[in-house]
VODOZA-234451 format. One line per 8 residues: their letters; for each residue x, y, z of C-alpha. Coordinates in nm, 3 decimals, m for minus. Example, Ala and Ser with C-alpha at 12.3 -4.5 7.8 and 13.67 -1.06 7.14 Angstrom:
<atoms>
as) 1.230/m0.450/0.780 | 1.367/m0.106/0.714
</atoms>
This chain:
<atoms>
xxxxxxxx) 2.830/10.419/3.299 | 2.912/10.718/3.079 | 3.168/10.828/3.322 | 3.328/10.507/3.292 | 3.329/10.509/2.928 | 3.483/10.864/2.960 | 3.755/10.761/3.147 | 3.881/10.421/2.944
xxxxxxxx) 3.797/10.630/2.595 | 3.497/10.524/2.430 | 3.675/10.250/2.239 | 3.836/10.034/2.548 | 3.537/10.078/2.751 | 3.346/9.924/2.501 | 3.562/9.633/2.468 | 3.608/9.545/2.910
xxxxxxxx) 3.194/9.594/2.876 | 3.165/9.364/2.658 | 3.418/9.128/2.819 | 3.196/9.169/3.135 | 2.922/9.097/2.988 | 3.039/8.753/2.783 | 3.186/8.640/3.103 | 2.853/8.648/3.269
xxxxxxxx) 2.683/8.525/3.001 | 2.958/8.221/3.020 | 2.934/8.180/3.376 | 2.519/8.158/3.363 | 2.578/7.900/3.062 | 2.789/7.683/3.285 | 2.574/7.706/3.602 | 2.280/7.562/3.384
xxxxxxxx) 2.496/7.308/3.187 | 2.634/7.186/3.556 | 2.257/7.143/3.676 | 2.138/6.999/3.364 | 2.439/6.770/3.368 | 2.278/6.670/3.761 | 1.960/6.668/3.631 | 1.994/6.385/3.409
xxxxxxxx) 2.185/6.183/3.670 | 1.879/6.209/3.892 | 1.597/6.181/3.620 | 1.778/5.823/3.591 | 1.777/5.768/3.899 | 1.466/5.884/4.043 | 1.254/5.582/4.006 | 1.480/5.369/4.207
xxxxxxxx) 1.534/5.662/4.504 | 1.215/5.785/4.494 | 1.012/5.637/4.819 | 0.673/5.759/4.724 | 0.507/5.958/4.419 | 0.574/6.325/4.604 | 0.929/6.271/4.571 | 0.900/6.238/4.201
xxxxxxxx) 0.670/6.527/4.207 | 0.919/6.754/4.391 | 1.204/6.649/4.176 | 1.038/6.723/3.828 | 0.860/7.102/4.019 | 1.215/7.165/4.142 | 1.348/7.116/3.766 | 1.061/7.298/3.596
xxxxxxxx) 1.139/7.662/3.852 | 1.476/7.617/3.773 | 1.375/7.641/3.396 | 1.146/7.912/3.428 | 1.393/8.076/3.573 | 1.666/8.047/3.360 | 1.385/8.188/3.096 | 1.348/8.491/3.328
xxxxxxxx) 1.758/8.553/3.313 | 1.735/8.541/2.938 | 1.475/8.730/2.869 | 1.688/8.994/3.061 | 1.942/8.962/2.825 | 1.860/9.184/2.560 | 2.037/9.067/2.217 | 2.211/8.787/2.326
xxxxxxxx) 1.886/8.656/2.461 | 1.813/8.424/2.119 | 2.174/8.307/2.098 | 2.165/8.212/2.448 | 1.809/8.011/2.467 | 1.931/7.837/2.142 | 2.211/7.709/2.310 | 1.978/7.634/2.640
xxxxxxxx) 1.759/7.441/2.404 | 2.044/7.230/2.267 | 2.195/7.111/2.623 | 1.815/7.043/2.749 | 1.769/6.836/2.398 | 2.102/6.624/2.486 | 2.039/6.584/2.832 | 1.717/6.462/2.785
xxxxxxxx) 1.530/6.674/2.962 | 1.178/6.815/2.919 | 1.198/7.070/2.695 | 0.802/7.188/2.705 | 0.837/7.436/2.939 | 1.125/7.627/2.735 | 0.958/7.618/2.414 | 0.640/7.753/2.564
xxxxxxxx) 0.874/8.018/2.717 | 1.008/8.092/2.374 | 0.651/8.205/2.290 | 0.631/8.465/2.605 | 0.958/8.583/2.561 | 1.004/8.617/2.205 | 0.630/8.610/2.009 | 0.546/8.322/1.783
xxxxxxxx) 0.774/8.428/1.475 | 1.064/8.495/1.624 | 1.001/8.204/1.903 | 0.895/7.890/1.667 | 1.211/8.014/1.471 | 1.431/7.971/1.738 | 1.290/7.670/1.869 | 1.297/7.504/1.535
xxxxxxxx) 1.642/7.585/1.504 | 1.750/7.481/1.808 | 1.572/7.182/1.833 | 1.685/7.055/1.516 | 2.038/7.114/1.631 | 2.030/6.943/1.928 | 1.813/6.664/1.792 | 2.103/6.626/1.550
xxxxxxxx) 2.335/6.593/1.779 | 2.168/6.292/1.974 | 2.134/6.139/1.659 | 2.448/6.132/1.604 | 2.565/6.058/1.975 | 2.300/5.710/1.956 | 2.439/5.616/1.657 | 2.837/5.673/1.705
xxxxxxxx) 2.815/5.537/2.111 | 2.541/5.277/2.067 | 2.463/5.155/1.683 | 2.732/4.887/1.700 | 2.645/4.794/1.998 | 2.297/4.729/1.846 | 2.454/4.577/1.509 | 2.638/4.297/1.691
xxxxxxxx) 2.275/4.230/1.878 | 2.114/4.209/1.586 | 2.370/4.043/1.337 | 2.280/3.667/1.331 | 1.862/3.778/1.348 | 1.753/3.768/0.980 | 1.414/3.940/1.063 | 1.538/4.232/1.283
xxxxxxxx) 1.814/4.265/1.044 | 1.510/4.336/0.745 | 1.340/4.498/0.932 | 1.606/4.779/0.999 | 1.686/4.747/0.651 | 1.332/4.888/0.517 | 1.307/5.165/0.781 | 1.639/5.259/0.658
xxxxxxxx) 1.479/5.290/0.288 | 1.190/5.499/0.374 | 1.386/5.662/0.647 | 1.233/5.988/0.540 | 0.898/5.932/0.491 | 0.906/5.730/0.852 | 1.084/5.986/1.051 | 0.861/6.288/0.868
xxxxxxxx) 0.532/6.089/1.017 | 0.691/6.021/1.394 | 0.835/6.417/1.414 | 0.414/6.519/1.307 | 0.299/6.359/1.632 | 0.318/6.525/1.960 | 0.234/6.194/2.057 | 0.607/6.033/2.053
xxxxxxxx) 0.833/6.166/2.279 | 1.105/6.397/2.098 | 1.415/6.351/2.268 | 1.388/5.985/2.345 | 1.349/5.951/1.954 | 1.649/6.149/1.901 | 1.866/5.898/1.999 | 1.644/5.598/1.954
xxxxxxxx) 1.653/5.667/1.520 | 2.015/5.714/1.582 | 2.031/5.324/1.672 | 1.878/5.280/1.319 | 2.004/5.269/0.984 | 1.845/5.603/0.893 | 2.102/5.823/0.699 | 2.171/6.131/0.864
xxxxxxxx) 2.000/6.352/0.584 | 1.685/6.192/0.542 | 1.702/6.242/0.951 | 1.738/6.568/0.928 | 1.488/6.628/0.630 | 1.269/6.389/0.841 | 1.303/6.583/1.188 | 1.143/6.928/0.991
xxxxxxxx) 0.829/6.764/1.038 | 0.825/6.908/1.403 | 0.749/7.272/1.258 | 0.356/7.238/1.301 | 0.367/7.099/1.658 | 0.628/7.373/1.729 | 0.458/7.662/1.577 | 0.131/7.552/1.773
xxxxxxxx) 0.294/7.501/2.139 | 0.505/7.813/2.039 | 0.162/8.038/1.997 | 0.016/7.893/2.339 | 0.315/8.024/2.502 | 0.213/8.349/2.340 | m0.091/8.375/2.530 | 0.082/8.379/2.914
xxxxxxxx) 0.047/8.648/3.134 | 0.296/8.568/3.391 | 0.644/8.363/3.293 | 0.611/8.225/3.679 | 0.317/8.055/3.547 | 0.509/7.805/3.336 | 0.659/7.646/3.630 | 0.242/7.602/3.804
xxxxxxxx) 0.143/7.414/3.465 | m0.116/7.703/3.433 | m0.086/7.777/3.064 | m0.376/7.921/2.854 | m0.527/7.735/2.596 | m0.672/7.783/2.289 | m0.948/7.501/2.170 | m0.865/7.560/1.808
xxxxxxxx) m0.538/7.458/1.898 | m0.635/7.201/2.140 | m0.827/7.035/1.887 | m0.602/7.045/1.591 | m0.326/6.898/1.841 | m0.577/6.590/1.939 | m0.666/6.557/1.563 | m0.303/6.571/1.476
xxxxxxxx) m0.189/6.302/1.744 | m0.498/6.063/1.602 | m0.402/6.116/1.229 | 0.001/6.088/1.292 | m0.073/5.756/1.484 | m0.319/5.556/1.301 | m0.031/5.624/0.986 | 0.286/5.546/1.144
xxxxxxxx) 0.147/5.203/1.266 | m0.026/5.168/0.917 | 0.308/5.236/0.736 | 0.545/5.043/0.966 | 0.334/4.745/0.995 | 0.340/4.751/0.588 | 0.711/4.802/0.608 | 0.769/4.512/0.864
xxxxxxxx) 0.508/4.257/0.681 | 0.735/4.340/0.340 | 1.052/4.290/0.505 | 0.937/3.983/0.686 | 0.768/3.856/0.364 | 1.140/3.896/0.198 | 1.278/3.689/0.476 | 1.044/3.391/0.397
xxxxxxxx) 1.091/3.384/0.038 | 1.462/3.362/0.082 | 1.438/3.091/0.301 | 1.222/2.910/0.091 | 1.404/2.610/m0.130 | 1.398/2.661/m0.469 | 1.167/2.458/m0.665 | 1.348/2.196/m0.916
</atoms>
């Protein structure tokens, strides 16, 4: 390698090696985004191919090696590595696919500063972007649905008013599935910045799955489901779930029961 650099002059040699090494980096990016891209074709369809459960099981093992090894590539990239998994993160976000596996790899690969700031980052990104993809592709869709129904049209109207406070409780809770909600809230009347301030309350859950990523030996073991645990951890996840759950259906059935209430007394004839 010095040779080489000898020959071109320090100066050029730098630049074609780091021309090689962007257009591998470019070429690994598209090889993912091309099987993430076929991933979420099949993940739609698999229900309706699938013959018996061990198809399904195949399918999802097949997708979760594939991950762990696109970790293992990453890791080997030295100081592109965190630009790179941010931008891994973002596609897997959009294309809906688990994303478990990588932020537990984060942890491994990275440590639990470094890795929950990454993850947090990226997810937030790419959680912004399905927002904004469910609400640009689908809301009016939705709007035209909804248009002549008084109570659905309330009801959107208060979760759009306490928007933040609603989305801040969901994002707590391991409990709700993260990228189906990224482009479910989009189909709401939630503003894009109370969203966004909303989607920050994801930090705990990510620190916490971060940390247990920490504590594998062996990246291969991601793919297995064989991940340490921690009963701390464990614990304050279960406790977390319980707490997030009981509040969010406590809050939105308040929300709904105002709405609704505002529905009736409009409808109700004045008295003379």
């Amino acid at each position: 390698m010095n040779d080489f650099r000898e020959v071109l002059g320090p100066g050029r040699g730098q630049l074609i090696l780091s021309k090689l090494t962007l257009s591998k980096l470019t070429k690994g990016l598209i090889k993912f985004m091309a099987f993430a891209s076929i991933g979420m074709v099949l993940l739609a369809a698999a229900p309706a191919m699938a013959q018996d459960a061990g198809e399904s099981v195949g399918f999802f093992q097949g997708l979760q090696n594939q991950l762990v090894s696109t970790l293992a590539w990453i890791q080997s990239l030295g100081l592109w590595a965190p630009i790179v998994f941010v931008l891994l993160y973002i596609v897997i976000t959009v294309a809906f696919l688990p994303a478990s596996i990588v932020t537990l790899g984060a942890g491994f690969i990275f440590g639990v500063v470094q890795g929950s700031f990454l993850v947090f980052i990226a997810a937030m990104l790419g959680a912004t972007a399905a927002f904004l993809i469910g609400r640009y592709v689908a809301r009016d869709w939705i709007a035209q649905k909804i248009a002549g129904n008084k109570k659905f049209a309330a009801i959107d109207d208060a979760i759009a008013k306490e928007g933040r406070k609603l989305v801040f409780l969901i994002r707590l809770s391991p409990a709700f599935p993260f990228n189906l909600l990224n482009y479910a809230l989009g189909l709401t009347q939630v503003s894009l910045t109370d969203y966004i301030l909303g989607t920050t309350g994801i930090l705990p859950g990510t620190i916490m799955y971060v940390y247990l990523g920490s504590l594998v030996k062996d990246l291969a073991t991601l793919g297995t489901g064989d991940v340490p645990s921690n009963p701390v951890i464990d614990w304050a996840i279960k406790i977390l779930i319980l707490v997030t759950v009981v509040a969010i259906t406590v809050y939105i059935t308040r929300i709904a029961r105002k709405a609704l209430q505002g529905v009736s007394d409009e409808g109700m004839p004045a008295e003379s």
